[in-house]
N, CA and C atoms as an extended XYZ file, in Angstrom:
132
Properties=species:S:1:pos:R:3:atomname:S:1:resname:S:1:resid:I:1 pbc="F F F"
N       -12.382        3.231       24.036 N   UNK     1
C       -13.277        2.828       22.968 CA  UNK     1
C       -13.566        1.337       23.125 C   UNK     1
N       -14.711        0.395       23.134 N   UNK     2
C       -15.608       -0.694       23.528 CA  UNK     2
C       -15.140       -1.079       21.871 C   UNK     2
N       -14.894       -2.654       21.939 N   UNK     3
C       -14.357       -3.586       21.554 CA  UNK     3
C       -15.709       -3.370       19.849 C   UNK     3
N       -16.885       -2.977       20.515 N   UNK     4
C       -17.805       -3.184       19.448 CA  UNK     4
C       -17.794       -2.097       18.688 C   UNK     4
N       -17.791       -0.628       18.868 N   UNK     5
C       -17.609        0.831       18.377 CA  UNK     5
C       -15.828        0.682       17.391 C   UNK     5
N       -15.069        0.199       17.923 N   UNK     6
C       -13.799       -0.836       17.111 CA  UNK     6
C       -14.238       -0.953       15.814 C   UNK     6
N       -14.980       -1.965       16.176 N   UNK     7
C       -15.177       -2.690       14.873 CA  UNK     7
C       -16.275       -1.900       13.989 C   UNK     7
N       -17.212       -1.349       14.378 N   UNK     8
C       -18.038       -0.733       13.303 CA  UNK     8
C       -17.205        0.466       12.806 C   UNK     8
N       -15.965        0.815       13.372 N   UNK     9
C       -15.219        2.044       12.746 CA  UNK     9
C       -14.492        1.736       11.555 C   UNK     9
N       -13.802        0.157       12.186 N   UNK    10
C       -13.076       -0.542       10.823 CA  UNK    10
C       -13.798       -0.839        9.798 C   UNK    10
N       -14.890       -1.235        9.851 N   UNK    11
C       -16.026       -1.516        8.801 CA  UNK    11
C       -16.352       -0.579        8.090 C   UNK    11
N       -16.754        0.683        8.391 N   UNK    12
C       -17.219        1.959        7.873 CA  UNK    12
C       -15.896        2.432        6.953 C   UNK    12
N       -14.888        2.318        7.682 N   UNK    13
C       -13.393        2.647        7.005 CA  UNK    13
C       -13.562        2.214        6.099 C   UNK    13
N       -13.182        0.414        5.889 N   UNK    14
C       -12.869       -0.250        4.503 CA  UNK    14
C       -14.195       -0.109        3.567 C   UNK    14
N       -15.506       -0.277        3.888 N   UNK    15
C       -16.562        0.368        3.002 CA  UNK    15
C       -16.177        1.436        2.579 C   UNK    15
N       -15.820        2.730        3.421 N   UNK    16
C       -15.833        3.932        2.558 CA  UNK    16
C       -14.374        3.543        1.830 C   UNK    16
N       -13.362        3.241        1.862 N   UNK    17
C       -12.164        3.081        0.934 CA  UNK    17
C       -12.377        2.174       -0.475 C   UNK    17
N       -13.549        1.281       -0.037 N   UNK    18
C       -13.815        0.141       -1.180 CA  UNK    18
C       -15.074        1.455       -2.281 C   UNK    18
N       -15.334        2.014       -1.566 N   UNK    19
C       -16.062        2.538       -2.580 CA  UNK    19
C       -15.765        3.660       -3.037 C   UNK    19
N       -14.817        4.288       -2.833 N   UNK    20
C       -14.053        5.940       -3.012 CA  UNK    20
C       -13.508        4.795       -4.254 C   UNK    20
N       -12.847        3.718       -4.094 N   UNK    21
C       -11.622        2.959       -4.932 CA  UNK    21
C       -12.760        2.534       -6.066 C   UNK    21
N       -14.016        2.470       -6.103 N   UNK    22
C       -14.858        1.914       -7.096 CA  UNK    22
C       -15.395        3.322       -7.970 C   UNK    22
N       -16.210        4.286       -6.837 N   UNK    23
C       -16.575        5.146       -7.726 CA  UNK    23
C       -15.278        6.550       -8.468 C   UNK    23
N       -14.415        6.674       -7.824 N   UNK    24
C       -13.549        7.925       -8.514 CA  UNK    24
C       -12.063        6.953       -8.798 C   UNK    24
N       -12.184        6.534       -9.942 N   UNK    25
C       -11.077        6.007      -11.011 CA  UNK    25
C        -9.491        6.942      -10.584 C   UNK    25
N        -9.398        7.856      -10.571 N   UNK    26
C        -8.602        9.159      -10.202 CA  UNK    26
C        -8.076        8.711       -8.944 C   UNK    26
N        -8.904        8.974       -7.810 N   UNK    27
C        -8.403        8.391       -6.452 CA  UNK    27
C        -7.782        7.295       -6.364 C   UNK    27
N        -8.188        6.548       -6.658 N   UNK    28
C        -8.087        4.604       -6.700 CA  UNK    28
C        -6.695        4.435       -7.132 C   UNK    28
N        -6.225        5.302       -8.315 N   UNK    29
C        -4.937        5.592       -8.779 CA  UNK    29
C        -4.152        5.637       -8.155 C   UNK    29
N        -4.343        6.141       -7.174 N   UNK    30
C        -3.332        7.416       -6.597 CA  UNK    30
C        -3.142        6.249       -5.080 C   UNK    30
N        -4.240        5.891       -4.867 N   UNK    31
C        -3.941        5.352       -3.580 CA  UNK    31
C        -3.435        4.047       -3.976 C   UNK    31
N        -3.713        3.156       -5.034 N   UNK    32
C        -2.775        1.830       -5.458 CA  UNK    32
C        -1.717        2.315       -5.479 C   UNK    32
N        -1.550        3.203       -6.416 N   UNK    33
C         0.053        4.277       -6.457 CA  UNK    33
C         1.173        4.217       -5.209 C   UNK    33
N         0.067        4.362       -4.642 N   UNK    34
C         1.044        4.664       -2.790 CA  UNK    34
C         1.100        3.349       -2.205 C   UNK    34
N         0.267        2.858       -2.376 N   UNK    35
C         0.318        0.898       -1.733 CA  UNK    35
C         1.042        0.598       -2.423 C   UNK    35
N         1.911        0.400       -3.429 N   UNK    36
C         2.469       -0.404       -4.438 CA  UNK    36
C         3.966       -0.003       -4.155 C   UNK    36
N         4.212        1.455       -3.982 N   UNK    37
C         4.961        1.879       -3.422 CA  UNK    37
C         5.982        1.774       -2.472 C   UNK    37
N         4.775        1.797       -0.997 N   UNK    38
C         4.533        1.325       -0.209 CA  UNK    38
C         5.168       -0.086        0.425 C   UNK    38
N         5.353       -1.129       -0.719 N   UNK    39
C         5.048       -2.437       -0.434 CA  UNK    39
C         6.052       -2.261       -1.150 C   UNK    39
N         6.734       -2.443       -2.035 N   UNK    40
C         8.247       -2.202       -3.282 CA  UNK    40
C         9.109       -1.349       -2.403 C   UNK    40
N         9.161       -0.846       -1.224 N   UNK    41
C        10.063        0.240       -1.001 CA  UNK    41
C        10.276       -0.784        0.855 C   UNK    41
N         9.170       -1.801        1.039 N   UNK    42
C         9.758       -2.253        2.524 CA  UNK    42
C         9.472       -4.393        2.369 C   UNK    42
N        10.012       -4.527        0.849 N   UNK    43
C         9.986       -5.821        0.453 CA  UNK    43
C        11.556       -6.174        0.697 C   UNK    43
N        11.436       -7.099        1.484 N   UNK    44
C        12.902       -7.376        1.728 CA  UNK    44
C        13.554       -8.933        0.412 C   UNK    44
């Protein structure tokens, strides 16, 4: 995979995550839920 196809994948990613996290309240939950988690469970 070319250095440029990379990056428009990461882009498309965090767009679609920034906006799943804006439009469905429900989801957004669930996935802070797991980041918070996430981050509290490998905080040294």
């Amino acid at each position: 995979m070319s250095l440029r196809n990379y990056l428009i994948l990461c882009a498309a990613g965090s767009l679609l995550t920034v906006l799943v996290l804006l439009l469905s309240p429900s989801i957004g939950e669930a996935i802070e839920g797991a980041l918070i988690a996430f981050l509290s469970a490998n905080a040294t």
